[in-house]
Structure formats: structure tokens, C-alpha cells
N, C-alpha and C positions, 0 to 999 in steps of 0.2 A: 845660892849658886845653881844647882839645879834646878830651882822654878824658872829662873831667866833663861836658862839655857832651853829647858823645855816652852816657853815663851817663845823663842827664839827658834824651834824647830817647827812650831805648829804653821807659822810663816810660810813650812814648804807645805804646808798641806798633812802634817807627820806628828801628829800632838801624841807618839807613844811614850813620851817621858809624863806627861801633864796628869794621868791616874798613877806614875811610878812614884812620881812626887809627893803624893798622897797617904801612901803606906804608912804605919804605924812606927816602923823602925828607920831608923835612921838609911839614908841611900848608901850604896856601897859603890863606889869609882869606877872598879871594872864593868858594873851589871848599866852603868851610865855611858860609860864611854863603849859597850856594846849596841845598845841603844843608839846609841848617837849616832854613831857610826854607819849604822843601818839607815837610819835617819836621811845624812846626809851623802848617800850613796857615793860617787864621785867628786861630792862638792868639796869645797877647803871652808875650813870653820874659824871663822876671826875671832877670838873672845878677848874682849877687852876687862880687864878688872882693876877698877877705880879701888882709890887708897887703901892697898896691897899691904904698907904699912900699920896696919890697922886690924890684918887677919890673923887671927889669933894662931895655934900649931895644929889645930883640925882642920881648921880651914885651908891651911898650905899644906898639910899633908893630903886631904882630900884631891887641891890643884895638882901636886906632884905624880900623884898615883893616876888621875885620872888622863891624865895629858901623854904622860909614857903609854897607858892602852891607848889612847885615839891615834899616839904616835906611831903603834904598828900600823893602821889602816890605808895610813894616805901622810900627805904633807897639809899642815895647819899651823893657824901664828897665833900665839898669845903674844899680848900685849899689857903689859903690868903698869902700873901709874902707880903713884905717890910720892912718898917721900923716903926717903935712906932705903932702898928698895936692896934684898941681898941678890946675888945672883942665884940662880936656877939652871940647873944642869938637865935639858932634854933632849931623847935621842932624836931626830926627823920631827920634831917641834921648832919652828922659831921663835925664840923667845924675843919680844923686841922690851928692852928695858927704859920706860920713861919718867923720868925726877919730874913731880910738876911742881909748878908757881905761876904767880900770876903773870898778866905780860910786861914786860918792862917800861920802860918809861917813854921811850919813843913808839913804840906800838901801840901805846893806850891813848897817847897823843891822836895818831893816823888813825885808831877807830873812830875815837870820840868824837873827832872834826868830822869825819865820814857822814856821821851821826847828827851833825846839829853843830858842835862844838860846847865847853864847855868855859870859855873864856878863863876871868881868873879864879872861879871855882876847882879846875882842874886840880889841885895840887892836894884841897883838903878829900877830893873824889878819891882820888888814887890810893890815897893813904887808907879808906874806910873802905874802898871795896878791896884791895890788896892785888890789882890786878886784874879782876875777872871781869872776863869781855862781856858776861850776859849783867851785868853789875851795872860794868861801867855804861853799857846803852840804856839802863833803865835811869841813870843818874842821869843822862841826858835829856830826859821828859820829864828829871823833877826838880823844880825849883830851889830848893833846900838843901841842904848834905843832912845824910842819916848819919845819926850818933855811932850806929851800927852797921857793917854789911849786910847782914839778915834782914833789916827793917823795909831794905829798897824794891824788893818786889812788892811789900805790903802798899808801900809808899804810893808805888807806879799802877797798882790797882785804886788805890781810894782816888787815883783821878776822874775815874771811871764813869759816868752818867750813869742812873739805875734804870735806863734804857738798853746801855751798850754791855753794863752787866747781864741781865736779863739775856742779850742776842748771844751772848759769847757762852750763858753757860752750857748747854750742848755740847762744848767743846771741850770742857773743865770736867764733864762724866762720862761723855766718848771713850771706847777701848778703844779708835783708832781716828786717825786723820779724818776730816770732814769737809766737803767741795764748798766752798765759797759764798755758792747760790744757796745752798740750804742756812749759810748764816746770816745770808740777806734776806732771806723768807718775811721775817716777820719785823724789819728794821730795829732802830735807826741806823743803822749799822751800812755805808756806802763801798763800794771797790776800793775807793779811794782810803778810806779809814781805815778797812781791810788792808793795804800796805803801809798805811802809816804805823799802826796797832804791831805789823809786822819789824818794823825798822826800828820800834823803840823797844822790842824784846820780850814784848806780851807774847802777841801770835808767832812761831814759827812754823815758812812758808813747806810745805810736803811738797810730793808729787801731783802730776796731773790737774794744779788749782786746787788743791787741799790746805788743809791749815790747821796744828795742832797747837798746845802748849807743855812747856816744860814744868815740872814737876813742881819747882818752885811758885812758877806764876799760879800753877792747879790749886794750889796748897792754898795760897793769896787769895784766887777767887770763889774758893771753898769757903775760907773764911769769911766771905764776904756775902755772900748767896742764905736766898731767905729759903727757906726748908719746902716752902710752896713753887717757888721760885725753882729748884734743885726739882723738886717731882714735874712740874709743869714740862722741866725740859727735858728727863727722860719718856716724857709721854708723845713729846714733839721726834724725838729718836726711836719709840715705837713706831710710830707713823713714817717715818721713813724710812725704816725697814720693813714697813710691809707692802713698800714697793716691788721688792722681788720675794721672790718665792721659791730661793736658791737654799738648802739647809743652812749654812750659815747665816745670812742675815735671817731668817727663820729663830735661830737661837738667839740671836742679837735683839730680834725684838721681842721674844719671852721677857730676857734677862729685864729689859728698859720697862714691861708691864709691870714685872715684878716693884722694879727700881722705883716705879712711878705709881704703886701703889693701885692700881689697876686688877685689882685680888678678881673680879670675876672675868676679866678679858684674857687675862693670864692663866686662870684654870681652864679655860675653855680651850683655851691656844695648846695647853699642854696636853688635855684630854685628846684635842681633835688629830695632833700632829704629834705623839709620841715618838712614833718609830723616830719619824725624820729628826727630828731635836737631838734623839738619845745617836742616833746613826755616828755623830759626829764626833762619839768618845766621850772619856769621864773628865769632867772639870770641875775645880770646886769651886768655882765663879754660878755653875749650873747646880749644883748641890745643896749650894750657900741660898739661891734663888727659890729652890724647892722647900728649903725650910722657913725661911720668910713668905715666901705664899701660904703653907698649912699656916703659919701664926695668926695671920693677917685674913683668913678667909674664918666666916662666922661658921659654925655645926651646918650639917648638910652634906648634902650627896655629891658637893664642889671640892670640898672636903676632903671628903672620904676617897672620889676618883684620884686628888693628888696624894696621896696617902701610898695607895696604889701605884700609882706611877715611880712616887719615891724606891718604893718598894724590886719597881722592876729596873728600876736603873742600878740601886747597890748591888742586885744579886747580879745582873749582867759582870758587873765590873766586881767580882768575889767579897765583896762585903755584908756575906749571909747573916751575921748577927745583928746589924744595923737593921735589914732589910727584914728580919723577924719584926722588930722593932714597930717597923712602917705598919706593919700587916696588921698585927696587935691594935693600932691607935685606928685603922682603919675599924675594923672588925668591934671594936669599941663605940665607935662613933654609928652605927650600924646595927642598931638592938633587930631593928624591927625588916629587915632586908634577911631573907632566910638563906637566898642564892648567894647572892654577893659573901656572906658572912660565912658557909659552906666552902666555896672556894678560895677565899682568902687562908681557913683554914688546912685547905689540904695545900696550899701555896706554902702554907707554914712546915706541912710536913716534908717538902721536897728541902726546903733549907736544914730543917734540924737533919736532913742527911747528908746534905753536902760539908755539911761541918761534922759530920759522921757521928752523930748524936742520934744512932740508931734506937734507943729504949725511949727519948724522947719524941721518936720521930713516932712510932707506934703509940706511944700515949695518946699525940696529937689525933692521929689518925681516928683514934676509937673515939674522940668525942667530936669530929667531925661527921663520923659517921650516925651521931643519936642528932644531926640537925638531919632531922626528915624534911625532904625536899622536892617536888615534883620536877626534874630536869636531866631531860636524856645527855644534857652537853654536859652533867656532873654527875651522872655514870659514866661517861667515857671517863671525865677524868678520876674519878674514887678508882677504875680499871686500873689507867696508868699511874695514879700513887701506890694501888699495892706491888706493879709490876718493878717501882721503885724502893717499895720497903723489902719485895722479897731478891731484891739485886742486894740494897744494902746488908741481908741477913747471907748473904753468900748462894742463896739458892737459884743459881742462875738458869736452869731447865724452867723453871716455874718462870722466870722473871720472861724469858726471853717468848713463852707461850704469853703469857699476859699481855708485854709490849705488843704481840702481835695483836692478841682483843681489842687492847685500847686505841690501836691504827684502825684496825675494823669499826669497832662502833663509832670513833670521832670523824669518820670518814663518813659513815653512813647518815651524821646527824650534821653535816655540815661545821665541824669545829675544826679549822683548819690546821688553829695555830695549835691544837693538841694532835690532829694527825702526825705533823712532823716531828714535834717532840717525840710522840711514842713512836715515829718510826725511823728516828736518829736512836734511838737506843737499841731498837730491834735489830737494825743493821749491826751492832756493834757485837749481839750476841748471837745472830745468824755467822757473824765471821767463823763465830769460835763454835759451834754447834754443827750449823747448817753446812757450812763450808765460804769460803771468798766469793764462788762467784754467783753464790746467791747474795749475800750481803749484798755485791756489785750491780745486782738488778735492783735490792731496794733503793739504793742512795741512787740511782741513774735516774728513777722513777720521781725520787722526793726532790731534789736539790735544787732544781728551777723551782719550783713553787717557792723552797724556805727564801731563796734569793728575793724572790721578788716582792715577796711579803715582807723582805725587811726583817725575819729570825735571824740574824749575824748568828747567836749563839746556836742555833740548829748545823746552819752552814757549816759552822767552823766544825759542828763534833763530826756532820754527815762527813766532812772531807777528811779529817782523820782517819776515821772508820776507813773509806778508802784507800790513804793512803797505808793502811795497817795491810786490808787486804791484796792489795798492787803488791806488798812485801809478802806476802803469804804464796802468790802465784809466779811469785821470782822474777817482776817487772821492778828490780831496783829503783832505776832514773825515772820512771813514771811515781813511784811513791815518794823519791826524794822532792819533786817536783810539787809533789801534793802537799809536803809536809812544809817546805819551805814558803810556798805561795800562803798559807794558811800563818805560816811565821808573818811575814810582812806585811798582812793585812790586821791580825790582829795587834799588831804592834803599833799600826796606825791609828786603831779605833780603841787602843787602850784596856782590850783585853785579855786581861794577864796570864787566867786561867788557861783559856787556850792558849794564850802563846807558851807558854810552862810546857803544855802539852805537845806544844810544835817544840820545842826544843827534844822534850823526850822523845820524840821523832825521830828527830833527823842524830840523835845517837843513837838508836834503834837501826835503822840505817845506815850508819856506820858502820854499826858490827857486823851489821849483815856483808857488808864489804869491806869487810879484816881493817878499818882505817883506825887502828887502836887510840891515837893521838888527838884523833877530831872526834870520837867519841868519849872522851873523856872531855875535852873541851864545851861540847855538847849536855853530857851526863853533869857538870857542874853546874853552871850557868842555869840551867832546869832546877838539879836541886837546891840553889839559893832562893831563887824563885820557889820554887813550892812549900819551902823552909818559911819564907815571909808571908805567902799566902796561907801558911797552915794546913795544906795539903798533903794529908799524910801520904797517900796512894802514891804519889807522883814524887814524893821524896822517897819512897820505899823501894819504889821502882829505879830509876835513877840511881840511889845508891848499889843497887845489883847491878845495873850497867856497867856502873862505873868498874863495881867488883871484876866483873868480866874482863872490862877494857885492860887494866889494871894486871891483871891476870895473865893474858895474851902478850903483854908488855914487856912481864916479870919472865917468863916462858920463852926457852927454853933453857937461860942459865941461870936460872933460880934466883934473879936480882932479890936479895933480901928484903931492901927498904919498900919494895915494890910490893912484894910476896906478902908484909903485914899491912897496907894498906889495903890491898886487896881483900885482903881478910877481915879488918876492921870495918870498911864501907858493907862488904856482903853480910857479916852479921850485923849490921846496925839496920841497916836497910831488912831482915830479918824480922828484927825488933819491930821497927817502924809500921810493916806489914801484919804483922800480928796484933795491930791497934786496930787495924779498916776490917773490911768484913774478905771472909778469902778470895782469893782470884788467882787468876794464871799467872800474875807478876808474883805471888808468894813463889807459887812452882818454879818458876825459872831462878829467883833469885835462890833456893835450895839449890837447886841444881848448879847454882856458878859454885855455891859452898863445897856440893859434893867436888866440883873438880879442882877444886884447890888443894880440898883434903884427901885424895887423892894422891895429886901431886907431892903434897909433904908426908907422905905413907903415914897418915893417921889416920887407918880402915874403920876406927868405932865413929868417929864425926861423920865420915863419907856416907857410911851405911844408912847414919841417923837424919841425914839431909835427903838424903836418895826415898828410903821410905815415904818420910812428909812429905815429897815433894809429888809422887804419887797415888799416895793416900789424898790430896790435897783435890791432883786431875781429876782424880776417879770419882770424889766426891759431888766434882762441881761439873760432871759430864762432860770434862773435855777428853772424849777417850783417844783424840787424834793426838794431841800436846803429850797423855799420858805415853803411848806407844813408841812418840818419837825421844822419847826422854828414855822408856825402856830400852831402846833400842842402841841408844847412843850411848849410854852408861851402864847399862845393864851389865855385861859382861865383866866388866870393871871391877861394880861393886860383889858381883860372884864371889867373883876371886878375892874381893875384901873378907867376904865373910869366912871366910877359908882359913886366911891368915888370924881371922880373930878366932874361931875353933881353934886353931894350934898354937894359937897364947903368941906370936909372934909379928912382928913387925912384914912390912909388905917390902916384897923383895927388892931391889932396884931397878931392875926391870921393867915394873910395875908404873914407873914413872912413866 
């Protein structure tokens, strides 16, 4: 259901369901029909679901759930088919309810003559296809009745010439409709055949002079298609897609080198044109294609480059275990390459920290650092991995000095694509250090270049950062602006991680403008996402959001059922945070704790969040977060300690 659906949205240009699809856990309806939604901006969304009878109570409970979220967004029509179908109750959904069967008896009649006729065959037709109109036209081009319904497209292909097989298959491993001329290319194949092939139910005609087939006849001419025969013709659909030089057909003719067995034209294509290929989001059609190219490509450096590439498409799209994985088989394959083998390893260490496998990340490191290597472009980077191990150990004065080295020296030896990495992270800890509107000059400085080079993932952090600092200088609408434009684009190109983080955004955002209700909507949706991507940070964060939201909600007549959810999300979010290395999201989430505990005159907890939460600042040099936190509670918790010297509860007033 959701792969067709995500199918069905890349159509607009909007493939952000096709890497959601992908995820390890099963899809969840709201995080789909948010998605989608987005997707399909103002449009109405038709979904048709064929024999409905037949879905088991996941399957309808998923439909049910999902169709009520699509149905806040807009007006959309489901359409159900099968048989004894029950009804379905949705608000601002139409439901159209359709019982099928085959066509009757006078319809089958007027196609069939339409067709050719079928004289006094007719009766045993009808009876063996049961009606169906793509049936009944193929029993019009075939001489005999099939014992069976199923048998008749087999039937209506074995008429076939091993010529007109041959020109048709192209069209049988096409992802899409294909013009007319290209299946005349190479004959026998006439205009004329071309409509006749069409009216007996092989071909059906597309748009524009196009011509695909249906699944059944695919199935018939798969079966039929000799293995040479099947690669010949996606090498003929390489070829013509390397007519343009549009990103899409760009990937379309990867996918047909791969298809056709073309292992060096195919690593070459992928080597030469990474960016653009991977530009166009995660799919496992392109995934499926990178693993059959390493299969099919002999040892070597053809090899090894795709290994690589493999490597940089998982980790774009959060799949940092897999993409150790790649590095590893690279790095393997690669005894005698000291550079390559060097950087694929400190590559390894930037993953083992995004999966926050901080002691494995420092192992890695120390034996990347005994391949002695003559290469200024692998000192900037050994720079910017330790500016990375000592962010992951919490020491951010250190980290945010280093980032800045490692922008200095990659800058100074021409390494582009390491300049903006280290200086998308400098930016991040100039916010928190430096101040906003220095971060504001790095990212002003770096963001054209990551753009044009094709860094999506630089882009997407540099504009966070951004919009973090726009919120720091009290330009609300300019960071909501930043955070959402960054939502919509990574949701197009199927990057999860940032969009996780554009969610936590634009709840950050929210609070900043008391909208308690949309950041909780926000603070969720975020942490389901960082929950399936295994992001602890971003679920730890999130869950203190939500505490907050929660909070302000619960506030000022002490809603109970409110009051412990709020409590429960801020300590687990707590919890969560005390797995990653520290940061300013511990501090804050302390701090929503202190004021809950507060609010329910529990001065020992208050105190105990209040302290850690500036113990925490002061450690990690944010002395501005620490001052405004002294500042804003401070007094507060005074007066806690007060009450816990004199053995007593905090007064009512206190509240």
C-alpha cells in the first residue's frame, strides 16, 4: 500500500514516501498520510484498492487510520473494488464502494464484435474468461479457448514472431510508457502492428504516442524472453536514455546498464555522475542496482569506487550501519591504496558516531591514524574527524575550535567538499559560543557553494543552523521560513534525518511563539521519526519539547492527565539524552523538569534538575544558555532550597 502510494506521489516530482517505505519497522498511517499530504499540496488523491475483500485487518485498519489523517487535510476519494465489500465510515473522504464482476453478457458481446467478433466461440469465451474485457480481446486473436482464464495472455503472446518478441521487449522491462518510434527502431515491428498488437490487448496505447503493457501480458512476455534477449533490451533503453542528460533519465539509464549487465559502463556512469543520480532521493530500485553492480564488477578500483558510492548514498539517507558496511568491503578490496584506505577509515569514524558509538568511533580513529600517509587533503580531514570525536565526547569549545582548523586548512588545500562540512558544523557551535550573528556570516559565506556543489546534506544542516540562529535574534517568521522550506525539500529528496530535524524545528518555533498545540503536533511526528531512525538526540530533544508544550497546556489549572505526561515525556527525554554525549538540549530539557517540579511544590527534584542543567552549560561553555536559565529560575529554585532547610513543602504561592 504504501509503496504504490509512494509510486504514485514521485509522479509529482515528490518521491518523500519511496526511502520512508524503506525503513526497517513497519509504516505507521499518520507519519503517511503527513507525508502525503505534504506531497500532494492542494491536489485530491484518487486511491483505488483492488479486491478489498481480500485485506486482511492490518491492512483495513492501516486504510481506516490513514484516510481519516488525509481526511483533515483536503477533500480525497477512495474507491474500494471487490467483492462483499463492508462499508467504511470517513469523515471528508469519499468512499465510492464498487462489487466487481465480469461484464455481462450483452457487453461482452459489443466488445468482442468491436474486436474482431468471436462467432460461435463466444459462449465457451465468456464462460473461461468470466467476463473480463482484457480476456475477452486476447480470446479474439486466439484461435482456440483456453481451458483456463490465466492461460490466455500466455496464449496471445506464443502468437508472437521471435522478431516482434524481440522489438516489444523494451517495453516488458520499461518503468514507463515508451514512444512508438523507439519500438520501431529496430523492426519488424510496423505503425500498423503497433495498433493492431494494441486492439487485441498486448499493447496498451499511453499518452503522447506512447505504449506500455499490463502486468499480465509483462508476466506472458517475461516468460517468453530469452535472458540475452531481456539484457540486449535494457541496453537498447540505456541508449535511450542517454539522450538527455535530465537527472532522471540519468538514473534510468544507470538502473538499464546495471539491468543489461554493462558492470563497466555502469560504474563509470555512477563514478562520473554521483551527485546527480543520488540528487533524486533514496530508492530501492537504485539500491538493488548498486548491489548488483559491486556483484557483477571483478576486484579493482571500479569496485572499490562503487563500494564508495554505495557507502555515500546509505549514509545520506540514515542508514549508517549498512554504509560501515560498504566502507569496510571498500577498504578490503584496497590493501595497497594507503589514501583511499585512510579516508574510507576516518569515513568509518564519522558513522560509528552518528549512531553514537562514541568508543568505537575513537578506536576506529586510532588505527586510521597508524596508516601514515603523505596528504594535506587527509590532514584537513583527520582535523575535522577529531573536531567530530571531540563534539561526540561533549567537549564543544574544543570541537568548535577544530571545526574552525579543519575549514582553514581544507580551504587552504582546495578540498571543497570537506570546507563545508567543517564549516556546516562550525556554524552550529559559533551559534552557541560565538553568538548568531557570527554563525549568520558563516552560513551566508558557505551556502552557495554547498548548493551548487550538490552537498544536499551540508545545505540542509547550514539552513538549520540558520534557522536556529534567525530564532536566537528574535526573527521568528524568517526561521519558521527556514525550517519549513528545509522540511519540504528534504522530504522531496527523502532525507529523513533532516527532515526529523526540520520537524524539531518548527516545534522549537512554536514554543518560541506560545502555539502549544502545533508544537506538540510538531514535537511528535519528529519523535516517531527519530524513534525509527534511532536518533537518540532528536528524540531526547523532542521529548523535552513536547514536556514543555505539555506543560504550558497543563498550566495554569493544573490539568492532571496533562501534568503526568508532561512529566513522563520530560524524564524519558532525560533518559534518552543521557545516552548521546551532552549538549544544550540536556540543559533545556532539565530545565522544563525544574519547572514542572516546581509547579507540583516538589523543591528536592526542582533543585536536582536546576543544578544539572547548569552544571551541564557551564561545562559545555555555553555561559549565555547557562545565565539565561540562572536567570529565569534562579530565584525560584532560592526559594526551593529554603523550603527544603526547613523540612517543608513550597508554599502555594510558590506556584
Amino acid at each position: 500500500m504504501v509503496s504504490a502510494l509512494a509510486h504514485a506521489l514521485s509522479s509529482l516530482g515528490r518521491p518523500q514516501l519511496a526511502y520512508y517505505a524503506q525503513l526497517p519497522r513497519n509504516p505507521l498511517p499518520r507519519e503517511c498520510a503527513d507525508l502525503a499530504a505534504r506531497a500532494l499540496e492542494e491536489k485530491t488523491l484518487a486511491a483505488v484498492v483492488d479486491d478489498f475483500h481480500l485485506a486482511g485487518p492490518d491492512l483495513r485498519g492501516f486504510i481506516l487510520e490513514f484516510f481519516s489523517a488525509l481526511g483533515a487535510r483536503g477533500r480525497h476519494q477512495l474507491y474500494i473494488l471487490g467483492q462483499a465489500i463492508p462499508e467504511l465510515a470517513l469523515d471528508r473522504v469519499t468512499v465510492h464502494r464498487v462489487t466487481l464482476g465480469g461484464l455481462d453478457r450483452a457487453a461482452a458481446h459489443e466488445l468482442t464484435d468491436r474486436q474482431g467478433g468471436l462467432s460461435d466461440r463466444f459462449e465457451d469465451v465468456y464462460r473461461v474468461t468470466l467476463g473480463s474485457p482484457l480476456l475477452l480481446k486476447l480470446a479474439v486473436s486466439r484461435p482456440g479457448v483456453a481451458t483456463e482464464a490465466l492461460d490466455l495472455p500466455a496464449a496471445a503472446v506464443a502468437k508472437l514472431g521471435s522478431g516482434e518478441l524481440r522489438a516489444l521487449t523494451p517495453a516488458a522491462v520499461a518503468n514507463e510508457p515508451l514512444p512508438a518510434q523507439f519500438l520501431l527502431e529496430e523492426g519488424p515491428l510496423t505503425e500498423d502492428r503497433l495498433k493492431d498488437l494494441a486492439r487485441g490487448g498486448i499493447l496498451q496505447p499511453a499518452l503522447h504516442g506512447q505504449y506500455e503493457v499490463l502486468q499480465a501480458i509483462r508476466s506472458a512476455l517475461l516468460a517468453r524472453i530469452d535472458p540475452g534477449d531481456e539484457r540486449h533490451a535494457h541496453r537498447r533503453l540505456a541508449q535511450y536514455y542517454a539522450r538527455s542528460h535530465r537527472p532522471e533519465p540519468l538514473r534510468e539509464r544507470f538502473l538499464h546498464l546495471v539491468h543489461g549487465e554493462q558492470w563497466r559502463e555502469a560504474a563509470e556512469l555512477l563514478s562520473s555522475r554521483e551527485r546527480e543520480i543520488f540528487r533524486l532521493g533514496y530508492s530501492e530500485a537504485l539500491r538493488a542496482a548498486i548491489r548488483s553492480l559491486v556483484s557483477g564488477l571483478p576486484p579493482g578500483s571500479a569496485k572499490v569506487r562503487t563500494y564508495l558510492c554505495e557507502a555515500t548514498l546509505l549514509r545520506q539517507h540514515s542508514d549508517f550501519a549498512e554504509a560501515i558496511l560498504s566502507l569496510r568491503r571498500a577498504i578490503g578490496l584496497a590493501p595497497d591504496d594507503a589514501r583511499l584506505r585512510k579516508e574510507a577509515m576516518l569515513r568509518v569514524v564519522d558513522l560509528h558516531l552518528k549512531l553514537g558509538e562514541v568508543d568505537a568511533a575513537q578506536s576506529e580513529f586510532e588505527k586510521a591514524q597508524k596508516a601514515r600517509t603523505a596528504s594535506r587533503r587527509l590532514d584537513a580531514y583527520t582535523v575535522l574527524t577529531e573536531a567530530r570525536l571531540d563534539e561526540g565526547r561533549g567537549e564543544w569549545k574544543r570541537a568548535s575550535s577544530e571545526y574552525q582548523r579543519a575549514f582553514e586548512l581544507s580551504r587552504r588545500v582546495h578540498a571543497a567538499d570537506l570546507a563545508l562540512e567543517s564549516i556546516a558544523s562550525w556554524s552550529k557551535f559559533a551559534e552557541g559560543t560565538s553568538g548568531p550573528e557570527v554563525a549568520l556570516r558563516l552560513i551566508r559565506q558557505a551556502l552557495p557553494n554547498a548548493r551548487q556543489s550538490g552537498h544536499m546534506d551540508v545545505v540542509f544542516n547550514l539552513r538549520l543552523a540558520r534557522a536556529r540562529a534567525y530564532s536566537d535574534t528574535g526573527k521568528q517568521d524568517l526561521a519558521e521560513e527556514e525550517v519549513a522550506a528545509v522540511r519540504g525539500e528534504a522530504e522531496a529528496l527523502g532525507y529523513l534525518t533532516q527532515l526529523t530535524y526540520a520537524l524539531s524545528g518548527l516545534a522549537a518555533v512554536a514554543t518560541e511563539r506560545q502555539q502549544w498545540a502545533a508544537c506538540s503536533a510538531y514535537a511528535k511526528q519528529a519523535g516517531e521519526l527519530a524513534e525509527r531512525l534511532g536518533n537518540n538526540l532528536v528524540l531526547g530533544h523532542t521529548l523535552a519539547t513536547l514536556c514543555a508544550a505539555e506543560f504550558r497546556q497543563a498550566h495554569p489549572d493544573g490539568n492532571p492527565w496533562l501534568l503526568k505526561e508532561a512529566l513522563d515525556h520530560g524524564l524519558r527525554g532525560v533518559e534518552v539524552l543521557k545516552q548521546t554525549a551532552p549538549s544544550d538540549s540536556l540543559v533545556f530539557a532539565h530545565t522544563y523538569l525544574v519547572e514542572i517540579y516546581l509547579f507540583t511544590k516538589r523543591p528536592a527534584e526542582a533543585v536536582a534538575h536546576y543544578d544539572a542543567a547548569i552544571a551541564i552549560a557551564e561545562g559545555l561553555g555555553l555561559t549565555r544558555l547557562a545565565g539565561l536559565t540562572a536567570e529565569n529560575l534562579g530565584p525560584q529554585v532560592d526559594e526551593a532550597r529554603k523550603q527544603i532547610e526547613k523540612g517543608s513543602r513550597l508554599p502555594e504561592s510558590g506556584a
